[in-house]
N, C-alpha and C positions, 0 to 999 in steps of 0.2 A: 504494500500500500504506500502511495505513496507521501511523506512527510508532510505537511502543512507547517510553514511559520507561525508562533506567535508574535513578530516582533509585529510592531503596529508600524503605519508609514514614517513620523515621527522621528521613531527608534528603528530604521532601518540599518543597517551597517554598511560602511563606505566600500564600495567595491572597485577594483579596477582592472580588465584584461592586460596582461602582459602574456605577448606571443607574436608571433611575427602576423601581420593582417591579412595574410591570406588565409591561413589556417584558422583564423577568427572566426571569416568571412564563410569558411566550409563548416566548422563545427554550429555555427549561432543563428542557427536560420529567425524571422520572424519570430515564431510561434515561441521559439527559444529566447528568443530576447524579451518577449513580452513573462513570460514566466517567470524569468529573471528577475527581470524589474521587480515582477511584487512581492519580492524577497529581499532587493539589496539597493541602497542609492547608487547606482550608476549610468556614464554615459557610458552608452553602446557603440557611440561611433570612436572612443577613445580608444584605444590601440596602443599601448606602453610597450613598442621597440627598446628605446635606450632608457634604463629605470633612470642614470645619473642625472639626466637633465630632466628628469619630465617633473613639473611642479605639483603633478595630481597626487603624489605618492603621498605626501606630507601626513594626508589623514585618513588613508585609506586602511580599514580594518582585516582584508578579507582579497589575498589576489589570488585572480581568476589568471591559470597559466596552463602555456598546451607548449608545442613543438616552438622554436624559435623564440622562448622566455631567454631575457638576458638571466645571466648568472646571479644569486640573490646574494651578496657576497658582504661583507662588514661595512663598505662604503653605502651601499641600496639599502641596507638596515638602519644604518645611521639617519638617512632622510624620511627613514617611514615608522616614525616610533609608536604612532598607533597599529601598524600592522600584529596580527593574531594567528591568523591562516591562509595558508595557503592551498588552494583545490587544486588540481594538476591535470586537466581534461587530458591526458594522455596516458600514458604508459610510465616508464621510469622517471626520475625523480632526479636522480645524480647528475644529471647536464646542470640542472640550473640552483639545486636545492645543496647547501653548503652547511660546514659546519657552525658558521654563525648560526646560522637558520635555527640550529639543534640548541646553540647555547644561549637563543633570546627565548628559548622555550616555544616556539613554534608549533601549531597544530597544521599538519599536514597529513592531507588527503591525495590520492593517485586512483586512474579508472584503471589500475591495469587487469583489474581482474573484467572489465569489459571489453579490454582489448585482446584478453587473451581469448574471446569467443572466436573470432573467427579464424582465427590462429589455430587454434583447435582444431576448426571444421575442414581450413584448409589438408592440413597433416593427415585426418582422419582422412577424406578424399585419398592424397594423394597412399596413405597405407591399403585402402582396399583397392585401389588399380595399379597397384605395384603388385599385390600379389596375383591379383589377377592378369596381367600383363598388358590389360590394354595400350600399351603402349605399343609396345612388342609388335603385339598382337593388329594393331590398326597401321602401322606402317608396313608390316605385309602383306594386309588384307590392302592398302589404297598402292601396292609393288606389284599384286599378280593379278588383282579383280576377279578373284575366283574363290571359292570353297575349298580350305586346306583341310588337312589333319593335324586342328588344333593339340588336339590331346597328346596327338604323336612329336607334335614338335615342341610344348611345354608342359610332359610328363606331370602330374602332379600342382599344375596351376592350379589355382584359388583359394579361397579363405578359410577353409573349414581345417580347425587345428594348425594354421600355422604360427610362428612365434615370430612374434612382434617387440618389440627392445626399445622402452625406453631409458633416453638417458637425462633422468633430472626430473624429481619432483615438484618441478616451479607452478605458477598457478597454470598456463597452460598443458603440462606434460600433466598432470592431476585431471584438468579436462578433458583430454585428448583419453587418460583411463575412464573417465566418466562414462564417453561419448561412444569406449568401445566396447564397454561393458555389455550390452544385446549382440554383439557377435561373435561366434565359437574359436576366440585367437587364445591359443594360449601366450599370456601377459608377463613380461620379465620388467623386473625396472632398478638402476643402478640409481645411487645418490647417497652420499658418506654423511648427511644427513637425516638418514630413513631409514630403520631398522626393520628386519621380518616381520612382526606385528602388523606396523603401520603400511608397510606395502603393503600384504595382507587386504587392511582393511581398505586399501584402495584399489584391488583385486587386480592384484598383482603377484609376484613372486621377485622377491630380491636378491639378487646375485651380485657378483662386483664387475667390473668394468669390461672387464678382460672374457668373463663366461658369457657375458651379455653378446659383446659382440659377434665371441665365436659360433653361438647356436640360435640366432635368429636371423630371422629372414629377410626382416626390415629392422633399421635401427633408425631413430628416430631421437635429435638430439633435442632437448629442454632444458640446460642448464644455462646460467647464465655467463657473460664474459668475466672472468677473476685470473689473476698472476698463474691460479693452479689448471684454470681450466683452460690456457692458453693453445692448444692444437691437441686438446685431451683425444681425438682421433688421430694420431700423426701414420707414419708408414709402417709401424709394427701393428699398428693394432687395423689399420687395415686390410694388412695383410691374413687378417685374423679371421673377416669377414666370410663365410659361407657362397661360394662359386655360386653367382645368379643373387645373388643378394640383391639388398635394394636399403642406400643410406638415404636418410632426408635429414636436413637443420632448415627451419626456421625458426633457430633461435639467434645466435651472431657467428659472422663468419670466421671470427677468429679461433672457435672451438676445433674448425678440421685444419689442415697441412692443404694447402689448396699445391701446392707440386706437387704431394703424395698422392692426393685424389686426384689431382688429372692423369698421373703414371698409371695408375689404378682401372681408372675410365675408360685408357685409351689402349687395353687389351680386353675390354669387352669384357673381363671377368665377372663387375661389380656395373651395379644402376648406380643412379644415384637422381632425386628432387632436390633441388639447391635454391631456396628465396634469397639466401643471404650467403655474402664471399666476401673474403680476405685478399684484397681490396673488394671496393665495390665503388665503381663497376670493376667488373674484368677487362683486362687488355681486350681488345678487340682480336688481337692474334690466338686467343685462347681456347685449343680444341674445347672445351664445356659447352660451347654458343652451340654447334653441331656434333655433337655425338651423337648416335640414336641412342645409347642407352644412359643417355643423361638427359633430362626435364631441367632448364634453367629458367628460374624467375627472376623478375626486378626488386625483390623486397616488399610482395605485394599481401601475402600471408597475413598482414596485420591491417587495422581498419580503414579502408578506404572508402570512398564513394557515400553512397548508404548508410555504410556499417561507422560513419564517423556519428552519428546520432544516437548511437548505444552508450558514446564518449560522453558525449553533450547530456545525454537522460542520466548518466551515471553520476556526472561531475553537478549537474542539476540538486540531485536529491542531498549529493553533500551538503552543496549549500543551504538548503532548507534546512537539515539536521542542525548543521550549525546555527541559525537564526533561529531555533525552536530551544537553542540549549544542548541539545543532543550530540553525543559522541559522535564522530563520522566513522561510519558502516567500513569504510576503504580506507582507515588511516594508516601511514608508514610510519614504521618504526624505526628509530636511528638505530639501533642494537641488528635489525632483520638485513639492511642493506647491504653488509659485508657477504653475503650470502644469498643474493639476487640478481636482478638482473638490473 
């Protein structure tokens, strides 16, 4: 249901978007900005690019931040001494959210648990036509325009019983278990903070990194980018991978060895769905663009289009909790970040 404010118009709390204005402009349609308003005094057409100069900050209670927020750093603190909270109509946090932020005692909120929806659904997609091979299987079918002997040429294709691998408990890799819970995979999941129980209860089976990757079929990363988990797939543990596998990350690209996974790639041994690369983009000379047995995206797994208004309802109802007095539903915690994304 969704929150109602008490504060009266009066006692509204000063608001102000900081994010770059286009991303404003996609997330805050009408209907959003009018909702808005009858929760918080602000101008809608204001746009806080650079926090050092902008004069609005002064009294503002409550900033409203998405993709393109400048950094909230001791200098942007000092000119906003009534600021309280801060909402994060996006995803992570750590671009802009600093440890001043943590030490004026800040309340902060983040939608990432609505970004991680179609983050999910993506993965989810791409895990059942990986084992099904549509891939494969439709670039042969649009090679010979005929009727093959599917079965004879992918022995054992489809979903029933095969092992699925995740790696990282984050709120997506949790969804993505949610989401796969009605179909007959058996469920592995690695993460050095998730013990057997708790996999378990998230109907899974917990292994460590190394068994994960050697005995599934799909592996499927979720962990976030950290010092440890810097190419936590590199050329040993690729090599680890099950002949006809199938990797997917859209988590960050700097989790795989992008040489190891191209060498990998480009003996057809291993598939692989790629949203996100180390760099990104990739050179343009980089077999991944064409492989057939590689799917490469633009980074698009996470909320676009449409799915930016899951953000906006999300970061919405913060707001309201907070002008009603209420905890926020999606608050970060400074202690949880060393260990996300």
């Amino acid at each position: 249901m969704r929150p109602t404010p008490t504060a009266t118009p009066t006692t509204r709390p000063r608001a102000l978007f900081a994010m770059g204005r286009r991303h404003r402009d996609a997330l805050f349609a009408p209907a959003e900005i009018q909702r808005l308003t009858a929760y918080v005094d602000i101008d809608p057409d204001h746009v806080a690019e650079n926090l050092t100069e902008d004069p609005a900050l002064e009294d503002v209670e409550i900033l409203i931040t998405s993709w393109g927020c400048p950094v909230l750093d001791e200098e942007v603190l000092a000119r906003a001494p009534a600021l309280k909270a801060v909402v994060h109509a996006a995803g992570s946090v750590k671009h802009h959210v600093t440890q001043a932020c943590w030490d004026r005692g800040l309340a902060v909120s983040s939608a990432a648990a609505a970004n991680a929806v179609p983050v999910a659904e993506y993965t989810v997609a791409a895990i059942l036509f990986a084992n099904k091979r549509v891939l494969d299987i439709g670039g042969l079918y649009r090679d010979h325009r005929a009727a093959l002997d599917w079965s004879g040429r992918f022995p054992g294709f489809g979903n029933y019983r095969r092992t699925v691998g995740l790696v990282g408990a984050s709120l997506v890799g949790r969804k993505v278990l949610e989401l796969l819970r009605p179909y007959d995979l058996d469920l592995l999941l690695a993460d050095p903070h998730v013990d057997a129980a708790q996999a378990a209860e998230l109907g899974a089976r917990h292994v460590d990194l190394d068994e994960l990757v050697a005995h599934s079929d799909v592996v499927s990363l979720h962990a976030p980018a950290l010092p440890e988990t810097d190419h936590l797939l590199d050329a040993r543990r690729l090599s680890l991978m099950r002949d006809g596998a199938t990797l997917i990350n859209t988590a960050r690209g700097s989790l795989v060895d992008t040489e190891a996974l191209t060498a990998e790639a480009v003996t057809g041994r291993i598939r692989a769905v790629i949203d996100v690369t180390e760099p990104e983009v990739l050179p343009a000379t980089s077999p991944l663009y064409s492989l057939p047995n590689v799917l490469l995206t633009p980074h698009i797994a996470g909320s676009l289009g449409g799915e930016l208004h899951r953000i906006t309802s999300s970061a919405l109802d913060e707001v309201a909790r907070y002008c009603s007095g209420e905890p926020f539903a999606h608050a970060v915690h400074h202690a949880a970040l060393a260990t996300s994304a």
